[in-house]
Backbone as ProteinMPNN parsed JSONL, in Angstrom:
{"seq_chain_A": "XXXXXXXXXXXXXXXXXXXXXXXXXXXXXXXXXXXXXXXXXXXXXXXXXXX", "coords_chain_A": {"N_chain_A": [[0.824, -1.188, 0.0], [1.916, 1.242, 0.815], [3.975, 1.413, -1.348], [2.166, 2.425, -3.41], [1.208, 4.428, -3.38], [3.284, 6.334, -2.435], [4.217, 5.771, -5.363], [2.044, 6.817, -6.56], [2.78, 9.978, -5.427], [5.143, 10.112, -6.444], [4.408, 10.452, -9.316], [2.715, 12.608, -9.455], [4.319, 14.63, -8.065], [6.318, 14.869, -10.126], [5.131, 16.329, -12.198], [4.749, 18.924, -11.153], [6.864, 20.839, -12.485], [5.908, 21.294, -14.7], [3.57, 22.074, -14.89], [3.745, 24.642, -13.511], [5.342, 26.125, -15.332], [3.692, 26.138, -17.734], [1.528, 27.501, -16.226], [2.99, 30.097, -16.049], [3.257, 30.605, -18.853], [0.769, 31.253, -19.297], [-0.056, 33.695, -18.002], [1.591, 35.658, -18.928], [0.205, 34.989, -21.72], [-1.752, 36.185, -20.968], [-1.536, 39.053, -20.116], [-0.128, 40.095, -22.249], [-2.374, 40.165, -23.927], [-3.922, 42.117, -22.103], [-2.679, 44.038, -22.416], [-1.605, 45.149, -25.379], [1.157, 45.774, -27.567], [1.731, 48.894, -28.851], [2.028, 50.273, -31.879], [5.062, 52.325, -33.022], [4.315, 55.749, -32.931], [3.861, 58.03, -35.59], [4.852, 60.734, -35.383], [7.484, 60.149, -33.906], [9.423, 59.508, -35.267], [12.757, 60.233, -36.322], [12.99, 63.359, -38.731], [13.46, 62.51, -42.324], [17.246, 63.085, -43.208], [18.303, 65.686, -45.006], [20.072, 65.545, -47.889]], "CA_chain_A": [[0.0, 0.0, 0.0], [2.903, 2.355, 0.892], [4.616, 1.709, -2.424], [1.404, 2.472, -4.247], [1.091, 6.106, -2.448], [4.79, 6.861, -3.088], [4.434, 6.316, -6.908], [1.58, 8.446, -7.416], [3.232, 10.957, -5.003], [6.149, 10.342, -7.246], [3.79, 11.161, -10.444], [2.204, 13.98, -9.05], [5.552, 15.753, -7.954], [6.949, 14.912, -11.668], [4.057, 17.322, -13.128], [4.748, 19.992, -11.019], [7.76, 21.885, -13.478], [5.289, 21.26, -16.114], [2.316, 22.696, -14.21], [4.585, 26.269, -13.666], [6.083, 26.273, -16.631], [2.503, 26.248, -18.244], [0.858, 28.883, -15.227], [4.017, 31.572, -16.35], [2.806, 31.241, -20.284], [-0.911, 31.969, -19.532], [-0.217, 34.647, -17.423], [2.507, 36.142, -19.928], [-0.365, 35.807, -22.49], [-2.739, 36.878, -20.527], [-0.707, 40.322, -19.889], [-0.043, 40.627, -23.581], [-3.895, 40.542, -24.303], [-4.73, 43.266, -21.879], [-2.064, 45.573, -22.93], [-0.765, 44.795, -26.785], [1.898, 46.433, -27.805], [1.625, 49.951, -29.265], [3.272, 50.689, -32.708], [5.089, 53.378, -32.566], [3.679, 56.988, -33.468], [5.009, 58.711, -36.844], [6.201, 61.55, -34.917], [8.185, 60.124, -33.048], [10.62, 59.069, -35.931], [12.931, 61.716, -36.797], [12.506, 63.597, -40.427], [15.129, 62.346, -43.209], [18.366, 64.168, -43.479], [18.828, 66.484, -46.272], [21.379, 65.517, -48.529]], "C_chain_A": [[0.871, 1.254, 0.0], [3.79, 2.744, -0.78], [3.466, 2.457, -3.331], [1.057, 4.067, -4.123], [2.175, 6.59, -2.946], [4.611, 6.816, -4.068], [3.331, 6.784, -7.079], [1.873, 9.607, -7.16], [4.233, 11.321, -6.014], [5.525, 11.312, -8.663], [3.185, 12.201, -10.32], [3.253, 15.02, -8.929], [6.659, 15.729, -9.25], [5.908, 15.814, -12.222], [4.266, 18.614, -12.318], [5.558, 21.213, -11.743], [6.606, 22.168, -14.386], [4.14, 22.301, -15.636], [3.037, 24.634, -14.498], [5.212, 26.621, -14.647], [4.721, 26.822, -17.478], [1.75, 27.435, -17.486], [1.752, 30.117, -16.028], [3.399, 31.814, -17.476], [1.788, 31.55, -20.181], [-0.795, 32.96, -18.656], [0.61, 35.583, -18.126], [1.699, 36.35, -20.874], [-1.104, 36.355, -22.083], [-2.364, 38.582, -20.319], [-0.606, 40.737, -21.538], [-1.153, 40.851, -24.253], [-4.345, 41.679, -23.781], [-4.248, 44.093, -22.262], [-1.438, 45.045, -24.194], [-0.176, 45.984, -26.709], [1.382, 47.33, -28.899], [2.928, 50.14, -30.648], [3.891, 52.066, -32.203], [4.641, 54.263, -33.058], [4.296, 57.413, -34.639], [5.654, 59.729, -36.494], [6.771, 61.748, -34.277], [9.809, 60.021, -33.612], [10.766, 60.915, -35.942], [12.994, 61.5, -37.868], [14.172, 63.115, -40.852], [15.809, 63.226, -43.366], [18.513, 64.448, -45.101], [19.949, 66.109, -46.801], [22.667, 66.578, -49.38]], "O_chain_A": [[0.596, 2.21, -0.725], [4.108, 3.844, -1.232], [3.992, 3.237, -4.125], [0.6, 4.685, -5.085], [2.089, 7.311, -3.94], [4.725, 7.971, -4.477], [3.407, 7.483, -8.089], [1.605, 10.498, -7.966], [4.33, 12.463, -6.465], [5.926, 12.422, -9.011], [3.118, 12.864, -11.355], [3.189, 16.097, -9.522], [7.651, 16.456, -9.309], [6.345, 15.928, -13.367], [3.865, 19.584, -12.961], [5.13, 22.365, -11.687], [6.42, 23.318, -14.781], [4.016, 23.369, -16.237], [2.81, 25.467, -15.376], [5.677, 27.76, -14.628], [4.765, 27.989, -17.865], [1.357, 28.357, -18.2], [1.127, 31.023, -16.582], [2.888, 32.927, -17.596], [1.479, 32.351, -21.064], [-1.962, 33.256, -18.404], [0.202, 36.705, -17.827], [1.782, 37.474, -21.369], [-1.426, 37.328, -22.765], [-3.357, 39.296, -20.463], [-1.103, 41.805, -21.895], [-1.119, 41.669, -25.173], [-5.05, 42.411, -24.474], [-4.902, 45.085, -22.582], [-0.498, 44.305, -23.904], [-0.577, 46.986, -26.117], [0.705, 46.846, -29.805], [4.155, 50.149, -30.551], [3.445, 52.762, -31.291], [4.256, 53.851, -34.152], [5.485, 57.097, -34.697], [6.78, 59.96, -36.935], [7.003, 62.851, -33.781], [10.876, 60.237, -33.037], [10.091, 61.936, -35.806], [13.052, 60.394, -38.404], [15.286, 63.186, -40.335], [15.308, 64.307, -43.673], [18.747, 63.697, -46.048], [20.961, 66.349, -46.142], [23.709, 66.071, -49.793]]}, "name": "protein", "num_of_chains": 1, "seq": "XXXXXXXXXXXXXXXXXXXXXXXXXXXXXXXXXXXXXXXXXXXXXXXXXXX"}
């Protein structure tokens, strides 16, 4: 009975990298959905140099 506890403990604490690894990217996209990135403005470039 003890061994049978230990290996699903075992399989359970093998999914945890995977688990956080997976939480960081949905919260990474989730952040990139509420705020997308902004092109930038046109006048922000500077004007071409006169030759």
């Amino acid at each position: 009975m003890a061994s049978v506890l230990l290996f699903a403990l075992k399989g359970l604490l093998d999914q945890v990298p995977d688990v956080i690894d997976s939480a960081g990217r949905a919260r990474d996209s989730w952040q990139r959905f509420k705020r997308p990135e902004q092109p930038p403005r046109a006048d922000d470039e500077e004007p071409p140099m006169a030759a």
